[in-house]
VOTORFI-238567 format. One line per 3 residues: number of its first residue (from 1); their letters; for each residue y, z, x of N, C-alpha, C, O. Coordinates in pm, whole numbers, plus 50000, padded with zeros to 5 digits. Layout:
<rs>
NUM = A = Y,Z,X,Y,Z,X,Y,Z,X,Y,Z,X ~ ...
</rs>
This chain:
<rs>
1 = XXX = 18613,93860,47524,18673,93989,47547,18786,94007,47447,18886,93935,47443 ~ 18757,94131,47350,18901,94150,47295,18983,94283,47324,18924,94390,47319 ~ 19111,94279,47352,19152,94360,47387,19187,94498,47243,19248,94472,47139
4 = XXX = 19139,94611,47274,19164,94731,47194,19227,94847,47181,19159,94940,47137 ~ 19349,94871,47208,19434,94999,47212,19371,95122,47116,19321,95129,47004 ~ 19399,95204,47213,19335,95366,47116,19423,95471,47134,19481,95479,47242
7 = XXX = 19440,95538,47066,19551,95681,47070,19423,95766,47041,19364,95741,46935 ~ 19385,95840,47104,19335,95972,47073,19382,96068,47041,19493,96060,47095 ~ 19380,96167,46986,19489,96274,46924,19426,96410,46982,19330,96397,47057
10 = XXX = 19468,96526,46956,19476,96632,47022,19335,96700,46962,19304,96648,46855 ~ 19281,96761,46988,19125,96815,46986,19045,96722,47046,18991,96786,47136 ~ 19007,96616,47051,18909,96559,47030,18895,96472,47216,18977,96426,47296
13 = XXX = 18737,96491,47212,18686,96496,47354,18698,96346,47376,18659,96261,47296 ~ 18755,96323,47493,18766,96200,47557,18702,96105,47565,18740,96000,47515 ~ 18613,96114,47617,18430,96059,47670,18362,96028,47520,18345,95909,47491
16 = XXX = 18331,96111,47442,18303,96137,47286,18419,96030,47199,18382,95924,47149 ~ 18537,96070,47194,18611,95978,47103,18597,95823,47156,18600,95734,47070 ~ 18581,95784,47298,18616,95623,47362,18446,95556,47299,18429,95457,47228
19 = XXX = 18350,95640,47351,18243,95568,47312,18224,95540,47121,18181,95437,47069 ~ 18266,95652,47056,18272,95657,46899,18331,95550,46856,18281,95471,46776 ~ 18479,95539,46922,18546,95395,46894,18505,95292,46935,18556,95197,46876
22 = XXX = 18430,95262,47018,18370,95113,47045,18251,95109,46986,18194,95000,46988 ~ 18193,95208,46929,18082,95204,46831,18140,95175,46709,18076,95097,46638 ~ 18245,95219,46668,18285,95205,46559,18367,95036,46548,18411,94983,46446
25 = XXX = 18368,94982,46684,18405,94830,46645,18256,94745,46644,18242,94663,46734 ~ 18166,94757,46565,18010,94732,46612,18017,94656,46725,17994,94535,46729 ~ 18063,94757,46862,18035,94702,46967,17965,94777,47079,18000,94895,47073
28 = XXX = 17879,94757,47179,17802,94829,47229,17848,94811,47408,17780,94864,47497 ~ 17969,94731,47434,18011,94784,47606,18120,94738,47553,18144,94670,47453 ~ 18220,94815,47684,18354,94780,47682,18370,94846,47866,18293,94891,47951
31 = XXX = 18528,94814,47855,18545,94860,47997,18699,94913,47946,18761,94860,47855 ~ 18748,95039,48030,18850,95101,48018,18968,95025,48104,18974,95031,48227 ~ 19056,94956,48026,19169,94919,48174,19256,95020,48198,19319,95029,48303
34 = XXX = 19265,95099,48103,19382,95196,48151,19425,95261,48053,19470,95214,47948 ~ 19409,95416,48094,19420,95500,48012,19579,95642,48098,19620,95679,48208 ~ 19599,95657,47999,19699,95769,48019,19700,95880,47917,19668,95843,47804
37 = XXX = 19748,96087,47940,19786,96100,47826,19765,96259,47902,19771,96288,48021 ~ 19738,96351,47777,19711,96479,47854,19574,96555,47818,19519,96523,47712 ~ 19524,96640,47887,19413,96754,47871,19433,96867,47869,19534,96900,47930
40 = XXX = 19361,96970,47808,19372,97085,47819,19262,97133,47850,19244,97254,47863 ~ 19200,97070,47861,18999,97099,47900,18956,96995,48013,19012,96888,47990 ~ 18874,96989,48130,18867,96874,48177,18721,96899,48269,18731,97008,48326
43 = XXX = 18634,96853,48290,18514,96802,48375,18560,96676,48455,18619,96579,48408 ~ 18525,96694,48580,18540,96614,48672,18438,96642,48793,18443,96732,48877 ~ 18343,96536,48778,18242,96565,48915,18293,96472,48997,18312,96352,48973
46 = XXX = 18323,96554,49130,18381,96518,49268,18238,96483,49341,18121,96516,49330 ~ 18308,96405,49412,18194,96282,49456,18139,96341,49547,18211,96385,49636 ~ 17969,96362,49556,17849,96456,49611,17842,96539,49507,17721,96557,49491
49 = XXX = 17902,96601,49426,17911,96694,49353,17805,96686,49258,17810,96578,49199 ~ 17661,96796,49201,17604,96766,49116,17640,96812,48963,17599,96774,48854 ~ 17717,96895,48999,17797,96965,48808,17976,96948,48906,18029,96962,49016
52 = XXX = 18011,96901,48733,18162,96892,48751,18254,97020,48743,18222,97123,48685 ~ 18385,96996,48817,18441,97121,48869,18509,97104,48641,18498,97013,48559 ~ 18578,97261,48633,18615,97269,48533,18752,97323,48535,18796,97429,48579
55 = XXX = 18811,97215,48473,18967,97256,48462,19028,97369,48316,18947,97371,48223 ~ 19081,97405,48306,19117,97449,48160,19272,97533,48158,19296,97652,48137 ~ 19338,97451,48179,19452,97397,48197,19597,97315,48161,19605,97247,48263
58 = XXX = 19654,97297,48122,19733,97175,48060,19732,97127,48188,19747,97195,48290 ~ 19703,96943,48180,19724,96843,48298,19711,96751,48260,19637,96733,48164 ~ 19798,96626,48336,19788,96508,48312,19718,96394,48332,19701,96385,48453
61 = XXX = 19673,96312,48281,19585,96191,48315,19653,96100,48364,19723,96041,48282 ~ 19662,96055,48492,19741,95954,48588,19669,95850,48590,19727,95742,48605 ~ 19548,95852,48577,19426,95688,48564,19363,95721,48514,19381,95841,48491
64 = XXX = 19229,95656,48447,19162,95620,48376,19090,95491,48398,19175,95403,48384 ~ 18984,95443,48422,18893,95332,48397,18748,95346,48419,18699,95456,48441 ~ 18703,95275,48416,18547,95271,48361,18497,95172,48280,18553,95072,48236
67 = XXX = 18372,95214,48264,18266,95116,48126,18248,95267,48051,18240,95383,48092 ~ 18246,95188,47892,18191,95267,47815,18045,95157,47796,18023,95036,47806 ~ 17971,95273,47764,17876,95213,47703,17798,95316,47558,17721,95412,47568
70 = XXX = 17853,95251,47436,17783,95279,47302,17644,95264,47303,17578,95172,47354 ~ 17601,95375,47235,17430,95283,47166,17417,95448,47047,17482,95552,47040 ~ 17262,95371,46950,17283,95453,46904,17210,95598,46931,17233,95683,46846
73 = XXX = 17153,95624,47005,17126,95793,47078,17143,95841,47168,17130,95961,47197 ~ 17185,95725,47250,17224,95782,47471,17317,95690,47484,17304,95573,47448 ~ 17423,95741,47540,17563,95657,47608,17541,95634,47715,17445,95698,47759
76 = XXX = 17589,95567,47786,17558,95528,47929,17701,95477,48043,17719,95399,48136 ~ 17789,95590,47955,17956,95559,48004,17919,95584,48108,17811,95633,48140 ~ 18048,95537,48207,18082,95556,48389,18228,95546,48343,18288,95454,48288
79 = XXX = 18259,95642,48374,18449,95651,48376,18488,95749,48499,18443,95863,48511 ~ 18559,95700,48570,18653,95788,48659,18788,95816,48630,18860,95725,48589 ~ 18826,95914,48643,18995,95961,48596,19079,96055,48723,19025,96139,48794
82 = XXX = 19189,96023,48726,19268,96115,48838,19344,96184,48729,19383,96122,48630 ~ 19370,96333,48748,19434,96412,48660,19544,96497,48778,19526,96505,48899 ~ 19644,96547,48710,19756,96595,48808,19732,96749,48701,19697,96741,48584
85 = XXX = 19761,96886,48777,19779,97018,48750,19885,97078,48702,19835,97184,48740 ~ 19972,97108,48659,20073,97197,48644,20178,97195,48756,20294,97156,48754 ~ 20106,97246,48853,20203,97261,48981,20168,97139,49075,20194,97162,49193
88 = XXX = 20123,97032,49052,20166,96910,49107,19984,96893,49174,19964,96786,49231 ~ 19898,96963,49169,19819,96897,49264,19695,96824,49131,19676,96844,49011 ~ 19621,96714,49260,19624,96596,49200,19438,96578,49253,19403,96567,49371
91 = XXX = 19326,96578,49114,19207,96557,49135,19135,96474,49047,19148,96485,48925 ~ 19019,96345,49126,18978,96286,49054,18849,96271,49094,18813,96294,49210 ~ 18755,96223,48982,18599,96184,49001,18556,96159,48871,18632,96128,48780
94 = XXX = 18435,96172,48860,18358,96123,48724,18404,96194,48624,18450,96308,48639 ~ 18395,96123,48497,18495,96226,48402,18310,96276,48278,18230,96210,48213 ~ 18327,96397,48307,18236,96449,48240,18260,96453,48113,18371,96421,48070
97 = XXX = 18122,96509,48002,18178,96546,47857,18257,96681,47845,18224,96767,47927 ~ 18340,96710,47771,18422,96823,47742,18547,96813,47804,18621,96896,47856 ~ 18552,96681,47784,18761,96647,47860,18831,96634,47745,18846,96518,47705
100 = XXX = 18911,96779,47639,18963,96726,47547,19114,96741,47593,19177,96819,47665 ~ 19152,96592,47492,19329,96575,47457,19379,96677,47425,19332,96740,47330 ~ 19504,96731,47503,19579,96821,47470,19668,96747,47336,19641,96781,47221
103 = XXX = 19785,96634,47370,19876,96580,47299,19816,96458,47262,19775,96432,47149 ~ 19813,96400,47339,19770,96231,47339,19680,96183,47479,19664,96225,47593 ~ 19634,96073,47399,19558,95965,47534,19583,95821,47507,19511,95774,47419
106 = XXX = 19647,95760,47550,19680,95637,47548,19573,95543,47606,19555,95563,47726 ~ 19508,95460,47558,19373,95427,47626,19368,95246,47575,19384,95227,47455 ~ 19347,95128,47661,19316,95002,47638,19208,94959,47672,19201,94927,47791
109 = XXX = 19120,94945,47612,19003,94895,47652,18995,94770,47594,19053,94718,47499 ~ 18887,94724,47692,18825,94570,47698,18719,94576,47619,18627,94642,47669 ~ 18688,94510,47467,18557,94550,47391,18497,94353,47462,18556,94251,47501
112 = XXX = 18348,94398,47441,18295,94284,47531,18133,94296,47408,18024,94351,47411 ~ 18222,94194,47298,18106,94239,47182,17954,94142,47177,17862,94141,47096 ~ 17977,94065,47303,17794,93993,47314,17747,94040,47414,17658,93985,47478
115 = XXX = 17802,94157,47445,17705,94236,47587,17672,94362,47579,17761,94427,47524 ~ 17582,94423,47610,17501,94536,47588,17474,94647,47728,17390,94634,47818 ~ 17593,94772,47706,17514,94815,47909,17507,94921,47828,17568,94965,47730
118 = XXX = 17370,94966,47930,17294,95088,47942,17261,95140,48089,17240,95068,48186 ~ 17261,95305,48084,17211,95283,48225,17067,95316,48257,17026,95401,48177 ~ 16981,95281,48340,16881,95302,48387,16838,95328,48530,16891,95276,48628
121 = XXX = 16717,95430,48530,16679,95446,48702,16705,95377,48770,16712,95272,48707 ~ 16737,95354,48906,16737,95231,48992,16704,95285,49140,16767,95365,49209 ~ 16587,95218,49164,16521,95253,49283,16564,95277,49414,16499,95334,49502
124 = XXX = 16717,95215,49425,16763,95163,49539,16855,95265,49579,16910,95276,49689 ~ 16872,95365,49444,17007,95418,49457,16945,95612,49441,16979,95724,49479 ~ 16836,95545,49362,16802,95698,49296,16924,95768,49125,16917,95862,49045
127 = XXX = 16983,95693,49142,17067,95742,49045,17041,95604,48883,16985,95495,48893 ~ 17099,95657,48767,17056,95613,48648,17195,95467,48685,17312,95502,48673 ~ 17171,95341,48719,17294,95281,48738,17346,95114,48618,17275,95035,48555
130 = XXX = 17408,95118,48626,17479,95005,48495,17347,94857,48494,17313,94784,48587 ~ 17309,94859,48376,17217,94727,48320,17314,94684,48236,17377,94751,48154 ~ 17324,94517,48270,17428,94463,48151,17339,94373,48060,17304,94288,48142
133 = XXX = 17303,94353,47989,17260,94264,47896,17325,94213,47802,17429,94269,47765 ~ 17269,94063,47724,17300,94016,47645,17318,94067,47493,17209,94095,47442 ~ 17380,94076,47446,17365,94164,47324,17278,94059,47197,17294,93937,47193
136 = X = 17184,94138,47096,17083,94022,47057,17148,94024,46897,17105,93947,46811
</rs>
C-alpha cells in the first residue's frame, strides 16, 4: 500500500479526476481514506434511491471514502461522501459522476498497485458488487 495525497482544483469532476489519478499512477484500485474540500455541482444517490438527488450549490465535503477502481474503459468506483449546504443542512450517499470542485478537494488515498477491483453482477445482491483480484 502506498499512500497518495491529491489536491483537485476547481472545475474538475471528483469521481473523474480520483479514478484519472490512480490511473495515472499505473495503478488499477485504491481506496479513499479521506477526503475534504468544496462543490459547486454534486450527485448523491440516497440509499434506495435509483438516480441521485442534484445539488448545484456551493457546499462542503465533510467525508469522503470509498474504492476507486481504474481500468481502461469502465470504472468500477464505490465512494460515499457527506456534504453540508449553505445553511447548515447536512446529506450523504453514493457520490455520483458530475460532483465538481468548487475551490479545492483535499483527498488521500491508499494506491494498492498488485490488486485489481472491478465490479460485477452478483447474484446474491442483484447489484454490480466489488471483485478484488490480483493484478497480473
Amino acid at each position: 500500500m502506498k499512500p497518495f495525497p491529491v489536491r483537485l482544483t476547481p472545475g474538475q469532476d471528483l469521481r473523474a479526476a480520483l479514478e484519472a489519478a490512480v490511473l495515472a499512477q499505473n495503478c488499477r484500485a485504491a481506496f479513499v481514506l479521506s477526503g475534504i474540500g468544496s462543490l459547486s455541482t454534486a450527485g448523491i444517490r440516497l440509499a434506495g434511491a435509483v438516480q441521485p438527488t442534484r445539488l448545484t450549490e456551493s457546499m462542503e465535503i465533510l467525508t469522503l471514502s470509498g474504492t476507486v477502481a481504474a481500468g481502461d474503459d469502465k470504472t468500477g468506483s464505490h465512494m460515499h461522501m457527506a456534504v453540508s449546504t449553505a445553511n447548515g443542512q447536512v446529506l450523504g450517499g453514493h457520490v455520483a459522476p458530475g460532483c465538481i470542485v468548487l475551490t479545492t478537494a483535499e483527498v488521500l488515498l491508499a494506491l494498492l498497485p498488485d490488486w485489481q477491483f472491478t465490479r460485477e453482477p452478483d447474484s446474491l445482491t442483484g447489484y454490480d458488487e466489488l471483485v478484488i483480484r490480483p493484478r497480473n
